[in-house]
N, CA, C and O of each residue as an XYZ file, in Angstrom:
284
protein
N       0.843     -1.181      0.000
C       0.000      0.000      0.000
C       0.888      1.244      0.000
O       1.800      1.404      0.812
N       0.611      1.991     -0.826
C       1.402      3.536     -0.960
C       1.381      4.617     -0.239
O       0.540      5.324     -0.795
N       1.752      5.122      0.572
C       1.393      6.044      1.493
C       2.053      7.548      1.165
O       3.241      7.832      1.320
N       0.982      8.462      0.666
C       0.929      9.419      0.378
C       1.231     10.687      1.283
O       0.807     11.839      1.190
N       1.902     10.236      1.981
C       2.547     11.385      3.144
C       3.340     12.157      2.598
O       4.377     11.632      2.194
N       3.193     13.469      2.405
C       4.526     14.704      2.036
C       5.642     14.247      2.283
O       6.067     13.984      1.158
N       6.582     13.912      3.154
C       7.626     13.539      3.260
C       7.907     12.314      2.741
O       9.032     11.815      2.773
N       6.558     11.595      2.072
C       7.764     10.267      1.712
C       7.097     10.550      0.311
O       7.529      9.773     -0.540
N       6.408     11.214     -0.040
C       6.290     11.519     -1.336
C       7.593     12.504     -2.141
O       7.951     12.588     -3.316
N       8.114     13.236     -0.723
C       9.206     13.791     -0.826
C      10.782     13.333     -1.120
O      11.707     13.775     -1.803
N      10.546     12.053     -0.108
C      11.471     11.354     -0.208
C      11.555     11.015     -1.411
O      12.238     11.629     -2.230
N      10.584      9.571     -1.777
C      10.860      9.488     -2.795
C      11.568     10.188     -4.239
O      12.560      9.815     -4.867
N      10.561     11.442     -4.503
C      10.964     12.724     -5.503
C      12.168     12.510     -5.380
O      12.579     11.764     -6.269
N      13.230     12.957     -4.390
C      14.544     13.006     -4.338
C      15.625     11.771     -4.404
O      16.611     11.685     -5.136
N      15.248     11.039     -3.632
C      16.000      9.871     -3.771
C      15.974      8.875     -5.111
O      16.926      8.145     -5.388
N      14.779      8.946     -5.885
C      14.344      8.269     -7.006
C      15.615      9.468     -7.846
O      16.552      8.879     -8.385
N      15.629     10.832     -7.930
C      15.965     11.258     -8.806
C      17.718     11.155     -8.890
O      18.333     11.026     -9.949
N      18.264     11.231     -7.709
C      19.603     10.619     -7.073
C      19.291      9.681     -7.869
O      19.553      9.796     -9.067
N      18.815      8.826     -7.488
C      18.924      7.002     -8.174
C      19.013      7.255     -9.531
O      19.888      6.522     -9.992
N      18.429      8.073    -10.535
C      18.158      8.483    -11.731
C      19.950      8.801    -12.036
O      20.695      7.913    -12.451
N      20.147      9.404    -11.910
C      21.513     10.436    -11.748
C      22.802      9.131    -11.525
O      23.607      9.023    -12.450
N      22.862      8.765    -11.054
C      23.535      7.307    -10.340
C      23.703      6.303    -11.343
O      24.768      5.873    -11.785
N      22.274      5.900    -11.726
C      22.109      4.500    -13.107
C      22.704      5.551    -14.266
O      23.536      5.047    -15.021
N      22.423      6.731    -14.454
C      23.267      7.029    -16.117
C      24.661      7.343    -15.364
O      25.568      7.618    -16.150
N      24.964      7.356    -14.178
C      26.769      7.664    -14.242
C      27.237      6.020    -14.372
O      28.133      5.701    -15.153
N      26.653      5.188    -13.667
C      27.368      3.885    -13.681
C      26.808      3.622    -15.657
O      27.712      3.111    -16.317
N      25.958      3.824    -16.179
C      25.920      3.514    -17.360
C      27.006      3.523    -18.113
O      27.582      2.674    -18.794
N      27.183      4.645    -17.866
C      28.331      6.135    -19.051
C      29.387      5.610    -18.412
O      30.135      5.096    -19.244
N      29.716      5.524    -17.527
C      31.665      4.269    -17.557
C      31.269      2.879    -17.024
O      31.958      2.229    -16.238
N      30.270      2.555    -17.457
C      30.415      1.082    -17.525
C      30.870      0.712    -16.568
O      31.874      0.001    -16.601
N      30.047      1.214    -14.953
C      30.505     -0.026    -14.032
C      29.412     -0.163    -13.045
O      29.148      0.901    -12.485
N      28.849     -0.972    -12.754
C      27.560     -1.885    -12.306
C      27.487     -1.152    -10.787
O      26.366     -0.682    -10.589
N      28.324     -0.971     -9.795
C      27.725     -0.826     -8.401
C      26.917      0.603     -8.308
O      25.841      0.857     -7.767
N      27.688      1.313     -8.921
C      26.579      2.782     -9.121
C      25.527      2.479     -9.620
O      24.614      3.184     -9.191
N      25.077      1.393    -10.683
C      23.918      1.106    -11.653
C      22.663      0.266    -10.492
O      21.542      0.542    -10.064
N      23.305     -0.469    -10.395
C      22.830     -1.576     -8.856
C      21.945     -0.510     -7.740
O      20.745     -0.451     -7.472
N      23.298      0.386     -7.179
C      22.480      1.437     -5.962
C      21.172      2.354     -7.121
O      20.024      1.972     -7.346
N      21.652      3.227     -7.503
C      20.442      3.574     -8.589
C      19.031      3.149     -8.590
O      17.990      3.713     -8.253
N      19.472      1.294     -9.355
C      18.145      1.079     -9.405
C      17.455      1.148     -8.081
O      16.253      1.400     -8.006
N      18.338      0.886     -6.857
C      18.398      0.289     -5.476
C      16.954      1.996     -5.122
O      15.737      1.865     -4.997
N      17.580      3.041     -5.079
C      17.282      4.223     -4.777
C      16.032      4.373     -5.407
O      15.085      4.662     -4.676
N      15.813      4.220     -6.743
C      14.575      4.312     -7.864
C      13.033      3.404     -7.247
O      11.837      3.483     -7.527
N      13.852      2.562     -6.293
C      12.964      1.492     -6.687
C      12.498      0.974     -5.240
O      11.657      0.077     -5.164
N      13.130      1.628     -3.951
C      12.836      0.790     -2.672
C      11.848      2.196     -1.567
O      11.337      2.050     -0.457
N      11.887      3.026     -2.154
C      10.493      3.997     -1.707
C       8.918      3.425     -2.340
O       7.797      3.918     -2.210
N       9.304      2.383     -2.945
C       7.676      1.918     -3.171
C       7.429      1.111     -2.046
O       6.437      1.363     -1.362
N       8.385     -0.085     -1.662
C       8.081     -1.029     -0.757
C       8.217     -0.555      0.704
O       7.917     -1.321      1.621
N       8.723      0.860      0.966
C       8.748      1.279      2.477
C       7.830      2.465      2.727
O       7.662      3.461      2.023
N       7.214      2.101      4.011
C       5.810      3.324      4.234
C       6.365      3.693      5.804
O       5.554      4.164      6.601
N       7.274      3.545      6.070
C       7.838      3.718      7.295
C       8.550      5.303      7.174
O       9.701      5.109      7.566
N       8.435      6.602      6.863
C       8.932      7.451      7.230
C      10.215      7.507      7.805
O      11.061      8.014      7.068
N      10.681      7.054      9.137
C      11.974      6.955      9.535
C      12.762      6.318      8.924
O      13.962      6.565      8.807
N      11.988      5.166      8.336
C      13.285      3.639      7.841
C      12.916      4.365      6.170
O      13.994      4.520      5.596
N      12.016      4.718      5.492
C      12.497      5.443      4.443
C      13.969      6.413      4.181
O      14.914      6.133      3.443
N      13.798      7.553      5.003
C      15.152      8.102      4.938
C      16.332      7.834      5.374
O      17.374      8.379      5.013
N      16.176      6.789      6.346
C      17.335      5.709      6.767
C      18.104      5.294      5.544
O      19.207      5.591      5.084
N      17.254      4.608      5.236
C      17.298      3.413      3.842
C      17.965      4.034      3.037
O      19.103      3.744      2.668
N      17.063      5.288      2.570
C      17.625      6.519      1.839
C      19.222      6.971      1.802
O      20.011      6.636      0.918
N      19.517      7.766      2.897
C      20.949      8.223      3.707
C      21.928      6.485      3.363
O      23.005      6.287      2.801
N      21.078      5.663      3.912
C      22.271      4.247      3.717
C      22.681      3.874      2.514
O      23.658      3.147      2.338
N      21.921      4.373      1.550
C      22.352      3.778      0.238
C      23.538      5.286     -0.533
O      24.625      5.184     -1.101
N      22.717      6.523     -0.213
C      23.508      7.396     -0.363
C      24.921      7.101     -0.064
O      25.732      7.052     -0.990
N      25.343      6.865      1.372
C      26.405      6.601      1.621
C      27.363      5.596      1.184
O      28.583      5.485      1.311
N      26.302      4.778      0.538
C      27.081      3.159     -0.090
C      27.288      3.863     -1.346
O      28.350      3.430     -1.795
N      26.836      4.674     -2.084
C      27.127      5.194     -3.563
C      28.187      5.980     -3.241
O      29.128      5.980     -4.034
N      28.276      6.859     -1.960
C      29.344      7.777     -2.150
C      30.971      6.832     -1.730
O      32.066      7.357     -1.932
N      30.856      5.734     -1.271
C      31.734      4.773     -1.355
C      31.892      3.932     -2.625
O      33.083      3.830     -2.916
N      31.114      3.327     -3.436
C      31.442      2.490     -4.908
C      31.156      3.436     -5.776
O      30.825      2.930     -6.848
N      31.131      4.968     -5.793
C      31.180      5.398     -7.125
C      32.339      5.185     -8.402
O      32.283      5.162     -9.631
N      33.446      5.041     -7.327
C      34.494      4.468     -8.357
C      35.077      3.121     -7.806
O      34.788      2.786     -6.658
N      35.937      2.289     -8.632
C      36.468      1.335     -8.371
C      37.800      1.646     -8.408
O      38.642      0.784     -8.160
C-alpha cells in the first residue's frame, strides 16, 4: 500500500531522482555498483511506508554510492 505522506512523497521525488543520476553515471563508464544502488534508490520507496526507515534506507544507500562510485 502507498502512502501518500509529504515527506515520503518527498522522499521518494529526491531519492528516485539521485537514483536516476547514479544508473546514467554507472551507465556512461560502464561499471555496475553505481547502476545496482540507482536502481536500489529508484525502486525501494515503493516497498517502504515507514517514514523513519524510508530516509534511513535513503541516507544508507547514499552513503554506499558515495563509497562504490568508483572502483
Amino acid at each position: 500500500m502507498l502512502n501518500f505522506d509529504p515527506y515520503n512523497i518527498l522522499a521518494g521525488f529526491i531519492f528516485g531522482t539521485i537514483g536516476w543520476g547514479a544508473f546514467m553515471y554507472g551507465k556512461r563508464l560502464d561499471l555496475w555498483q553505481p547502476r545496482a544502488i540507482g536502481v536500489g534508490l529508484m525502486v525501494y520507496p515503493y516497498f517502504i511506508t515507514n517514514s523513519w526507515l524510508l530516509w534511513g534506507a535513503g541516507v544508507g544507500l547514499l552513503v554506499l554510492l558515495y563509497f562504490y562510485h568508483r572502483e
